[in-house]
C-alpha positions as CSV (number, residue, x, y, z in Angstrom):
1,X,-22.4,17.9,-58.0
2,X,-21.5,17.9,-54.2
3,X,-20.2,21.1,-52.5
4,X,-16.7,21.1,-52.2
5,X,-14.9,22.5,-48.1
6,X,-11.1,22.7,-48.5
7,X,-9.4,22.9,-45.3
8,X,-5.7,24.3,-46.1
9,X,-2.9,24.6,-43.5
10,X,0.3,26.8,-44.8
11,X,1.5,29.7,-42.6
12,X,3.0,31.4,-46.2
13,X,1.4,33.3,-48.8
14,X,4.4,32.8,-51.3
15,X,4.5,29.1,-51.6
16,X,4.1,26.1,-53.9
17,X,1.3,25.0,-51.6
18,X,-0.1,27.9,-52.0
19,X,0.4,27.8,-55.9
20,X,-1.2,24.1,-55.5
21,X,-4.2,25.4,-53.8
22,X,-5.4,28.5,-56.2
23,X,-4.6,26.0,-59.3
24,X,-6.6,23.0,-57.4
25,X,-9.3,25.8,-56.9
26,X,-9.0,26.9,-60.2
27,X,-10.1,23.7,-61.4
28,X,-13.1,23.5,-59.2
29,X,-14.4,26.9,-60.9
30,X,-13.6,25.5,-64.9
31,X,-15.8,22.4,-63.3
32,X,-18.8,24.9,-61.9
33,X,-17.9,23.2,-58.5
34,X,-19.2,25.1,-55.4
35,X,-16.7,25.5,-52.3
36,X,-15.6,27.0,-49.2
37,X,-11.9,27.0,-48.0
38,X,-10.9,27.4,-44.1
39,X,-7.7,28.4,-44.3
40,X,-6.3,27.6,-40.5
41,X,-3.3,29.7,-40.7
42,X,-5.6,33.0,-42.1
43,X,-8.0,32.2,-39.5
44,X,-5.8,31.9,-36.7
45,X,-7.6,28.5,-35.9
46,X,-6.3,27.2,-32.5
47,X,-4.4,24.1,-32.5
48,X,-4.9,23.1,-29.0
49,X,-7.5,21.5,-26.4
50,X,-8.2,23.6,-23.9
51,X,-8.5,22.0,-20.4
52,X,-12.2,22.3,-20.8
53,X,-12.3,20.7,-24.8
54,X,-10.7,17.6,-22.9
55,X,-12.9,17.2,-20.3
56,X,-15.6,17.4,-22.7
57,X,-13.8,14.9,-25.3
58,X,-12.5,12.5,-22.4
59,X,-16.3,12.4,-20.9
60,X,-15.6,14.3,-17.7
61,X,-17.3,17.2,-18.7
62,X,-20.0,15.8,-21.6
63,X,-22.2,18.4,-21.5
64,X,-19.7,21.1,-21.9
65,X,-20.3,23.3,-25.2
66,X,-18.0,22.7,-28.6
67,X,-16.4,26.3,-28.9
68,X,-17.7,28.5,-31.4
69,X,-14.7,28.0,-33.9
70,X,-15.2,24.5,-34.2
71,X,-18.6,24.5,-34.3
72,X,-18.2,26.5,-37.8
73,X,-15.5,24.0,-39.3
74,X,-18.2,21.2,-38.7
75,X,-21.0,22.7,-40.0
76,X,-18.9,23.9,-43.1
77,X,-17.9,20.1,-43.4
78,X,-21.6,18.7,-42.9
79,X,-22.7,21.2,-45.7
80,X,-20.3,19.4,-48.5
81,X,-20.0,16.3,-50.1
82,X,-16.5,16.2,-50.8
83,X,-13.7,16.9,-48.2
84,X,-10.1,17.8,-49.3
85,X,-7.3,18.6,-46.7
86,X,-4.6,20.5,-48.9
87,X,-1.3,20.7,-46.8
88,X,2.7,20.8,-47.0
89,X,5.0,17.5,-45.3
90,X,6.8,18.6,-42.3
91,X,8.8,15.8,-40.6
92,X,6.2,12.9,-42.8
93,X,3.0,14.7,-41.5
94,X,1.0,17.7,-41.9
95,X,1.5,20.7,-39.7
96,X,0.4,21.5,-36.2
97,X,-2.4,23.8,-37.1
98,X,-4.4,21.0,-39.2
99,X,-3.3,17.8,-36.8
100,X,-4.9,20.3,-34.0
101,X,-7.9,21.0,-36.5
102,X,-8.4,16.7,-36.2
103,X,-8.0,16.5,-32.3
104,X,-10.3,19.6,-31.8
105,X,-12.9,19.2,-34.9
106,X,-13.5,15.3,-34.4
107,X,-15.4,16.0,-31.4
108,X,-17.5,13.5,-29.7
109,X,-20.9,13.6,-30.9
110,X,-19.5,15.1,-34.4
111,X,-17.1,12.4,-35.9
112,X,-17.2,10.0,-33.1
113,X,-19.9,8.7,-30.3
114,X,-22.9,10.4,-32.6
115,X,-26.3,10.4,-31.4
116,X,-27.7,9.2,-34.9
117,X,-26.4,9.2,-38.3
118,X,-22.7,10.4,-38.5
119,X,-21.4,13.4,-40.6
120,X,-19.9,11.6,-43.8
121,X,-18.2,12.6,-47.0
122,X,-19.1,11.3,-50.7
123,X,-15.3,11.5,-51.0
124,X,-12.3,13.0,-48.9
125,X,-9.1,13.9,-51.1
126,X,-5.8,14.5,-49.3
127,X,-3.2,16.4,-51.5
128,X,-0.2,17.6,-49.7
129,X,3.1,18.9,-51.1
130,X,6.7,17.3,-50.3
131,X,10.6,17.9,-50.5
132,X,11.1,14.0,-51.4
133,X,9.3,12.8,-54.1
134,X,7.3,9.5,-53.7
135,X,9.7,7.2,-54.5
136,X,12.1,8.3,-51.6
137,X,9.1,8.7,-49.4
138,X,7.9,5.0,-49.8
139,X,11.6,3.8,-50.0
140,X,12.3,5.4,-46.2
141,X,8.7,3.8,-45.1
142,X,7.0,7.6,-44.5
143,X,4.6,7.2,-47.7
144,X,3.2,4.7,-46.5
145,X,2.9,5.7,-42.7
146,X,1.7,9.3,-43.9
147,X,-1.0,7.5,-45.8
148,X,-2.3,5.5,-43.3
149,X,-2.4,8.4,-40.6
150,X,-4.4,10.5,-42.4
151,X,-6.8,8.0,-44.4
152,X,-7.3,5.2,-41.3
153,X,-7.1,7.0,-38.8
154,X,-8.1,10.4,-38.8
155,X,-10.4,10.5,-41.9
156,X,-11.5,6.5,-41.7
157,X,-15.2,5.5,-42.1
158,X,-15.9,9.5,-42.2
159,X,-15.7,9.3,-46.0
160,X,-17.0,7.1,-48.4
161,X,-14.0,7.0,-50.2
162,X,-10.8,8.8,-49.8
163,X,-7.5,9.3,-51.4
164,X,-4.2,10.4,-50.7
165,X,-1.7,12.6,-53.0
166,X,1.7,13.5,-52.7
167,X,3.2,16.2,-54.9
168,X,6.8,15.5,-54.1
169,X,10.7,16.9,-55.2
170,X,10.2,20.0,-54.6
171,X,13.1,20.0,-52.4
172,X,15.1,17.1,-54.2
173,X,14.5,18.2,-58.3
174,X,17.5,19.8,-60.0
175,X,16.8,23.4,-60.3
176,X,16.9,23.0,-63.9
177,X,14.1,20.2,-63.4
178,X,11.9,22.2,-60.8
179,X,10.1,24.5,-63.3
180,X,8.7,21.6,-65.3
181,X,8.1,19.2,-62.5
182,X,6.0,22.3,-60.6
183,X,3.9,22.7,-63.8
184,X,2.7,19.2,-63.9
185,X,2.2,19.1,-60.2
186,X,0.0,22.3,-60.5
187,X,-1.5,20.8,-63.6
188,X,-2.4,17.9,-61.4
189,X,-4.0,19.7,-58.7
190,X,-6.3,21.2,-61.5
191,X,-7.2,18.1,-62.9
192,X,-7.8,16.6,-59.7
193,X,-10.6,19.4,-58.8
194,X,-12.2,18.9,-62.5
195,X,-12.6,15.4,-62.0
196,X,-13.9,14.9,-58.0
């Protein structure tokens, strides 16, 4: 069974994402899964280039070094088989931290322009939490944008297979509807983990 990396961007400690990720890792220990989690917001991980990261990236600057920080979310990635990015949907995408993860992590020489084989995933799973469920999010178009943002563009031929899942409503379910609705969402994100 491949090692698992989750990388998980949510500032708050007392949220349904947050509920969404200790079930999804709960699941991943009833299926004697291995894993690591970088938690961007817990880490402070830097969203943004530097001057210098874009020189390096844009080819002015090639031999410059990959900073420290990002050297450690690659290698944590090249040492699993199975990649999940676990985030909430803030204007139909994921938050700052993690799109800044992509640009600064997807380095030349890493994820693009390698010098031999490239770093690749068995699988990469992309489970994010939403206000709108997926019916109004494919209705308004932003499903189906969101999807293709994160699985052909920024994760592409990086996996071998990848898949994208929305647990919507939390902002559109009747209160009386919530608690059961959040149940099966968390009892999703478990069952995912059992079964990558």
């Amino acid at each position: 069974m491949a090692h698992v990396h989750v990388v998980y961007a949510h500032p708050s400690e007392r949220s349904f994402t947050r509920e969404v990720l200790d079930a999804f890792l709960r699941g991943l220990d009833e299926a004697g899964r291995t894993y690591t989690v970088s938690d961007l917001y817990a880490r402070e991980f830097r969203s943004e280039l530097t001057r210098a990261e874009y020189e390096r990236e844009s080819g002015l600057r090639s031999d410059a070094p990959v900073p420290d920080d990002v050297v450690a979310e690659q290698a944590a990635l090249a040492a699993a088989g199975t990649w999940v990015f676990l985030y909430p949907v803030w204007w139909a995408d994921c938050p700052a931290r993690l799109k800044g993860w992509f640009d600064r992590v997807w380095t030349v020489g890493f994820a693009r322009k390698t010098v031999g084989p490239p770093t690749v995933a068995e699988k990469a799973l992309v489970l994010c939490t939403a206000g709108y469920d997926v019916a109004e999010l494919d209705a308004s178009g932003c499903y189906g944008a969101m999807r293709t943002v994160m699985l052909t563009d920024r994760i592409g031929e990086r996996a071998r297979t990848s898949e994208f899942v929305v647990l919507g409503g939390s902002a559109t379910t009747d209160e009386t509807e919530w608690p059961a609705l959040k149940a099966a969402h968390l009892a999703r994100a478990a069952e995912l983990a059992r079964s990558l």
